[in-house]
C-alpha positions as CSV (number, residue, x, y, z in Angstrom):
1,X,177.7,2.3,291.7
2,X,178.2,0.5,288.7
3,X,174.8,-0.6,286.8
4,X,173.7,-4.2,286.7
5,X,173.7,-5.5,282.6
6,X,170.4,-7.3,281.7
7,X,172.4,-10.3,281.3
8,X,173.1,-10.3,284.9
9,X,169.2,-10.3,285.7
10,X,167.3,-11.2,282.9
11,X,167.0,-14.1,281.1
12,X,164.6,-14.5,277.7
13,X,161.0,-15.6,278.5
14,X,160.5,-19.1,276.9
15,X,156.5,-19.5,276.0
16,X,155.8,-23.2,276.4
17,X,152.4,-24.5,276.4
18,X,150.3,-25.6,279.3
19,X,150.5,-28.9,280.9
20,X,147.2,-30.7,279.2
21,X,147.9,-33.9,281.6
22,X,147.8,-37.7,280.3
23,X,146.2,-40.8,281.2
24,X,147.2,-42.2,285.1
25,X,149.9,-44.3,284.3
26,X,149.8,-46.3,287.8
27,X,152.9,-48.5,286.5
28,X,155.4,-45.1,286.6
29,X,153.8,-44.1,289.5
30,X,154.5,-47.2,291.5
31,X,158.4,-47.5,290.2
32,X,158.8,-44.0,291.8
33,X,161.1,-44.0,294.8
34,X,163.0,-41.8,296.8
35,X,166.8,-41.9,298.0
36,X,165.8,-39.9,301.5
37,X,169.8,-40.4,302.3
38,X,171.2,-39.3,299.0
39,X,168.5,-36.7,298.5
40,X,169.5,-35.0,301.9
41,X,173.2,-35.4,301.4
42,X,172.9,-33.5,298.1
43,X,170.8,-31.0,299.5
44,X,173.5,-30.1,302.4
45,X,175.9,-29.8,300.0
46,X,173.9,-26.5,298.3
47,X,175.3,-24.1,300.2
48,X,178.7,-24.8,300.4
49,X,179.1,-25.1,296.5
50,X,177.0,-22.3,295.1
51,X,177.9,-19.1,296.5
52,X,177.5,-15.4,295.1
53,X,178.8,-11.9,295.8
54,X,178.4,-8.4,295.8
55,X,176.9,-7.6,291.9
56,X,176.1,-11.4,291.2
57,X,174.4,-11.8,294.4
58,X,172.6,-8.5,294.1
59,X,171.9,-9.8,290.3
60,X,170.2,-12.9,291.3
61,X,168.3,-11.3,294.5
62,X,166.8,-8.7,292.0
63,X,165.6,-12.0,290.4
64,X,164.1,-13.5,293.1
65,X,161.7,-10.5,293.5
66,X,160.3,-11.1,290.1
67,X,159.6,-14.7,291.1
68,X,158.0,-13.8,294.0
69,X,154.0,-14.7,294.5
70,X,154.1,-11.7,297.0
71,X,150.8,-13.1,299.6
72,X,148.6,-12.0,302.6
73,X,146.7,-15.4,303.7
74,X,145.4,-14.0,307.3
75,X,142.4,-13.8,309.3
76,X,142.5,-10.0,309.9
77,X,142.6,-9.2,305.6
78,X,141.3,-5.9,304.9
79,X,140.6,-4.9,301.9
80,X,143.2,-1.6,302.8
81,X,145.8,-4.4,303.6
82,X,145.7,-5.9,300.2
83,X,145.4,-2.9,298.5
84,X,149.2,-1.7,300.5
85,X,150.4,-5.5,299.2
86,X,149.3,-4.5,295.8
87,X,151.2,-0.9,295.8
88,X,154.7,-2.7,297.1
89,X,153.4,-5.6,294.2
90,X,153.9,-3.0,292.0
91,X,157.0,-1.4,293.1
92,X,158.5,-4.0,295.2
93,X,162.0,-2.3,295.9
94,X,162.8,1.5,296.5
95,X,162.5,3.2,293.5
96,X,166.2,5.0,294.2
97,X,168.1,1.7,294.2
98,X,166.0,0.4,291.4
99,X,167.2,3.3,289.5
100,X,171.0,2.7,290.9
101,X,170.5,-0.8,289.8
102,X,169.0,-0.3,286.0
103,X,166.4,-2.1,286.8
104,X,163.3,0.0,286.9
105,X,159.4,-1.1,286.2
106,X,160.9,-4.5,288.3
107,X,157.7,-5.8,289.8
108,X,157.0,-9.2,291.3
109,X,155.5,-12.6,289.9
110,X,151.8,-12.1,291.3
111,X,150.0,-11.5,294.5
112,X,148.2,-14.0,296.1
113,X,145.2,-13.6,298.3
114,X,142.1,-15.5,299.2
115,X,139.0,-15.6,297.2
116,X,137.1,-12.7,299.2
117,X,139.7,-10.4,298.1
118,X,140.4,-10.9,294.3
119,X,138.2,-8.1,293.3
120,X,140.0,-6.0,295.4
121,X,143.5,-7.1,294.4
122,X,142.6,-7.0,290.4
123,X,141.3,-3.2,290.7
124,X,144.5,-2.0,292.3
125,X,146.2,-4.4,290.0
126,X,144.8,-2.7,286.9
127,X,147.2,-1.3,284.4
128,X,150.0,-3.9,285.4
129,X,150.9,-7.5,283.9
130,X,150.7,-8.9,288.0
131,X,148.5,-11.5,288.0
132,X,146.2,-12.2,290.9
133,X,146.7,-16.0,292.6
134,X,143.7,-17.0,294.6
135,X,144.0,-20.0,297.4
136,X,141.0,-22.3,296.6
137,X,139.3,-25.7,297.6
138,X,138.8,-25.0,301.0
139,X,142.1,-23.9,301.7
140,X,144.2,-25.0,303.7
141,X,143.4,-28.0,305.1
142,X,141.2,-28.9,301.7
143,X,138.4,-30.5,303.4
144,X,135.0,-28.8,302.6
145,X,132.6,-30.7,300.4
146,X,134.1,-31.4,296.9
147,X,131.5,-29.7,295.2
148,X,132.0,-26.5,296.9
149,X,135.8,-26.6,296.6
150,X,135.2,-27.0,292.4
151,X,132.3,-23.8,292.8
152,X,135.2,-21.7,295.3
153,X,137.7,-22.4,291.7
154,X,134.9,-21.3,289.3
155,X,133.8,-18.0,291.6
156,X,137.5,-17.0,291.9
157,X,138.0,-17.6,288.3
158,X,135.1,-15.2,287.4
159,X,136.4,-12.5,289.8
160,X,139.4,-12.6,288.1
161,X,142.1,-14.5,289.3
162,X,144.2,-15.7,286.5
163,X,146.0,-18.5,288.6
164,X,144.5,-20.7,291.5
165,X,146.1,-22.6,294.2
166,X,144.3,-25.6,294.8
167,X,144.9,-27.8,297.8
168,X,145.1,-32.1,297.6
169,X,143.8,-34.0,299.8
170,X,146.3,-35.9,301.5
171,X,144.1,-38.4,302.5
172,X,144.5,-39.9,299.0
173,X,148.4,-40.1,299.2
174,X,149.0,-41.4,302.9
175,X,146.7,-44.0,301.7
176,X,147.7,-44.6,298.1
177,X,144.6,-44.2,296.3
178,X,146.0,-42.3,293.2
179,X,143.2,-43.0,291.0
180,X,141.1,-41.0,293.7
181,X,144.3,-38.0,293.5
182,X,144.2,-37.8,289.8
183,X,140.4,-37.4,289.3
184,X,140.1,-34.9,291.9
185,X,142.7,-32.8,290.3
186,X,141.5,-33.5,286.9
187,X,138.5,-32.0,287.8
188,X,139.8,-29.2,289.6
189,X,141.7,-28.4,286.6
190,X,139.0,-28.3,284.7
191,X,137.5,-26.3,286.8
192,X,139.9,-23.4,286.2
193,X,139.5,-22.6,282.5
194,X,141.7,-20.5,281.4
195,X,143.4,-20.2,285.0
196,X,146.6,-21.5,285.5
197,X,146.5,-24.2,288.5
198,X,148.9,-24.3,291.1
199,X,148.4,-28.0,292.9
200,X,149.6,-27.4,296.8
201,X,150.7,-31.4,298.2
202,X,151.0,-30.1,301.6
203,X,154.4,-31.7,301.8
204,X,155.0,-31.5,305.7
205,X,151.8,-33.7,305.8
206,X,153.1,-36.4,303.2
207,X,155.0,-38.4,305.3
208,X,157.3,-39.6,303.1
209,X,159.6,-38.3,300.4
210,X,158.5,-41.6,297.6
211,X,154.7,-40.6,298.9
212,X,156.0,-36.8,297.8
213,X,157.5,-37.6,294.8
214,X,154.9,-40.2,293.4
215,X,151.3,-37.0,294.7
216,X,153.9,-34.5,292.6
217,X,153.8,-36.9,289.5
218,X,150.3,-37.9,289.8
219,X,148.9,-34.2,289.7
220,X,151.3,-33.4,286.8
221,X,149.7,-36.3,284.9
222,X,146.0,-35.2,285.9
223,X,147.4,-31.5,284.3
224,X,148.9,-29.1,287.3
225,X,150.5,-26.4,285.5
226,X,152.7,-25.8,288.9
227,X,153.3,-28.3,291.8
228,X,153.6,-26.3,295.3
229,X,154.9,-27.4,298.6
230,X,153.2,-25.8,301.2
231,X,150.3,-23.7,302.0
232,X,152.9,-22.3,305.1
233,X,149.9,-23.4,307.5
234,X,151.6,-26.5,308.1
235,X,154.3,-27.4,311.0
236,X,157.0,-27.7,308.4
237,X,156.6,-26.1,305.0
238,X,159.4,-26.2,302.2
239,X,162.8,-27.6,302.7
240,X,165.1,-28.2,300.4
241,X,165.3,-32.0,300.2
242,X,161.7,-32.1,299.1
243,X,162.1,-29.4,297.0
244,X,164.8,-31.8,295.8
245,X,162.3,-34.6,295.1
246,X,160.2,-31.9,293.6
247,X,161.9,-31.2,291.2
248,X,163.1,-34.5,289.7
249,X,160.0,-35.7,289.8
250,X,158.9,-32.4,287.2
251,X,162.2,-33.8,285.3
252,X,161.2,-36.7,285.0
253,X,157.8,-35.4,283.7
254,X,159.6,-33.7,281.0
255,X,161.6,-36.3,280.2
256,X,158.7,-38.4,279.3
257,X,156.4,-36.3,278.6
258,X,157.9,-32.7,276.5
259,X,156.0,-30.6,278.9
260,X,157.2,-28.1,281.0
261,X,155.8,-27.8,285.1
262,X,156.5,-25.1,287.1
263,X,157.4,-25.7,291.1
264,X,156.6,-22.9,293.9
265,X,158.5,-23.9,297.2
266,X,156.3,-21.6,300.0
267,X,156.2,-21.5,303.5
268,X,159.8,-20.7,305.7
269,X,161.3,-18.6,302.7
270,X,162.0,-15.4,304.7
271,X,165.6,-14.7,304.4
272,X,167.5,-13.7,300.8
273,X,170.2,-16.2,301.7
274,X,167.0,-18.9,301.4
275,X,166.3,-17.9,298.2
276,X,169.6,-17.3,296.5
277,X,170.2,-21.6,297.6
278,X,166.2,-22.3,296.0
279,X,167.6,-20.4,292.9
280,X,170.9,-22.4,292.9
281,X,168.9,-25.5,293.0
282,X,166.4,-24.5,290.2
283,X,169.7,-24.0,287.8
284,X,171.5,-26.7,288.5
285,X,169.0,-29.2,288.4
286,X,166.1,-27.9,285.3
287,X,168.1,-25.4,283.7
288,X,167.7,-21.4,282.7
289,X,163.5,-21.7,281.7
290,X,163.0,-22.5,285.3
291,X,164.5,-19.2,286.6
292,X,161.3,-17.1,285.0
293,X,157.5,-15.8,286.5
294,X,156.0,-18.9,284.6
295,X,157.9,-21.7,285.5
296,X,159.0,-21.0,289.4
297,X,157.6,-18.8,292.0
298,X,158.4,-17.9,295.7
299,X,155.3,-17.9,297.9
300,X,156.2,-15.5,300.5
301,X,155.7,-12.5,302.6
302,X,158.4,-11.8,304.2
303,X,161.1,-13.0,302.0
304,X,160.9,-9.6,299.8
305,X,161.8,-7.1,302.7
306,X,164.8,-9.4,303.4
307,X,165.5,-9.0,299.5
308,X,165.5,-5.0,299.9
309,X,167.7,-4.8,303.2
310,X,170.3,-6.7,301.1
311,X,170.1,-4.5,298.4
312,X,170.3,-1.6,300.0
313,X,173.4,-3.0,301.8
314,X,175.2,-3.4,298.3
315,X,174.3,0.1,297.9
316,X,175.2,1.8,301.0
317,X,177.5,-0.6,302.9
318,X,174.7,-0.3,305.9
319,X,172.0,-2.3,306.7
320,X,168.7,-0.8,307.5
321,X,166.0,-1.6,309.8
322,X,163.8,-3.8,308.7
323,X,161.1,-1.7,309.5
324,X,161.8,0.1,306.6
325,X,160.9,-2.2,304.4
326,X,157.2,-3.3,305.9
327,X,154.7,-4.6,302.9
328,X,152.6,-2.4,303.2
């Protein structure tokens, strides 16, 4: 089996600073609109135009693990349950096709977990360059008092997350009050320090793909350093016409603004044929910075056993049960 080159599955990490935010600029936010009939027509298209196979597919799926926020967000956490996630965190494929592959130390963009268990995640993170992602602000539905949302950041901060994914609240889009959107980010952003902040929209709860594009600008302006679909609690979760909308909005951003803004589609995102068309997006519409840890991310759980059943495949010829590939 031939080895994969770097160039296949690497690509040079680009520094860029954080997004520091600007004044709301409610004049660029009320010119934003959104084609939903050509932004769903260009999204059908994706699959029939970018294709992959057998080393370039494998290539790009070894990507997608390293963009993976690899999460357990249930009732029934244990602390023995995220210490299994963190384990596969650390070597997220077999360590025999890694080796086929020329791709060992691979490990996966972070693991994310609720506040109760970041302690546990950053001791069995120690040693490793994973960061631990903690779900804030009353998450999901983002409705506990404000000031306990911004004390749930700063706690989770302290234990030692170094990213935090905040929830809006929705109530500010569906009824337009921006002003009320940006300050509440603004202050959850300050909130997180040093903590890279992750803003989840919620999208299945929007509405509308303008209200969608115009929450995505309005938290890049009050300083997210990500924007994030979904918390995957929602009826729908990410799809690739919002991703769509997403994404041109953090275009846009850049345009005007020089700054970089990562995006993390999450919720649905279970099969590697998923993420090879989220990849293909990411490319064709920001470019080769968006296709690293700090500028893109897959929330997911079960996306990264898919991931390995493929590889393996390319391997073998054989498919395995998935069974064998359990998170933990």
């Amino acid at each position: 089996m031939t080895t994969l080159a770097p160039s296949q599955t690497q690509l040079p990490q680009l520094a860029h600073p954080r997004n520091e935010g600007m004044p709301l600029d409610l004049d660029w936010v009320a010119a934003v609109q959104a084609n939903t009939s050509a932004i769903e027509r260009r999204a059908a298209t994706l699959g029939g135009r970018r294709s992959v196979k057998k080393e370039y597919q494998a290539a790009w799926l070894l990507k997608a693990v390293s963009l993976i926020d690899l999460t357990t967000l249930s009732g029934d956490d244990t602390w023995g349950r995220v210490e299994r996630l963190c384990a596969k965190a650390r070597r997220p494929v077999n360590p025999w096709m890694l080796e086929k592959l020329g791709m060992e130390g691979l490990t996966v963009g972070a693991v994310c977990v609720y506040h109760d268990m970041v302690e546990t995640a950053v001791r069995a993170l120690e040693g490793t360059n994973i960061p631990v992602a903690a779900v804030s602000t009353g998450f999901p539905a983002g409705l506990s008092p404000f000031p306990l949302r911004i004390a749930e950041i700063r706690e989770s901060v302290a234990a030692g997350a170094r990213e935090i994914d905040i929830v809006i609240s929705r109530r500010h889009v569906l009824t337009g009050n921006w002003q009320a959107l940006y300050d509440e980010m603004r202050e959850m952003r300050e909130a997180c320090g040093p903590a890279h902040v992750k803003a989840i929209l919620a999208t299945g709860e929007l509405a509308t793909l303008r209200n969608v594009a115009r929450a995505s600008l309005v938290c890049m302006m009050a300083g997210a350093d990500f924007i994030k679909t979904s918390t995957g609690k929602e009826t729908v979760n990410a799809t690739l016409p919002v991703s769509l909308t997403m994404i041109r909005a953090i275009r846009d951003y850049q345009d005007r603004t020089g700054v970089k803004v990562g995006y993390k589609p999450a919720g649905g995102i279970a099969k590697a044929k998923d993420a090879l068309l989220y990849l293909a997006l990411m490319k064709d519409e920001l470019g080769h910075p968006w296709l690293q840890p700090d500028l893109f991310r897959f929330g997911a759980s079960s996306l990264l056993g898919d991931i390995e059943r493929q590889l393996e495949h390319y391997l073998t010829g054989h498919y395995s049960a998935a069974n064998r590939h359990a998170m933990g």
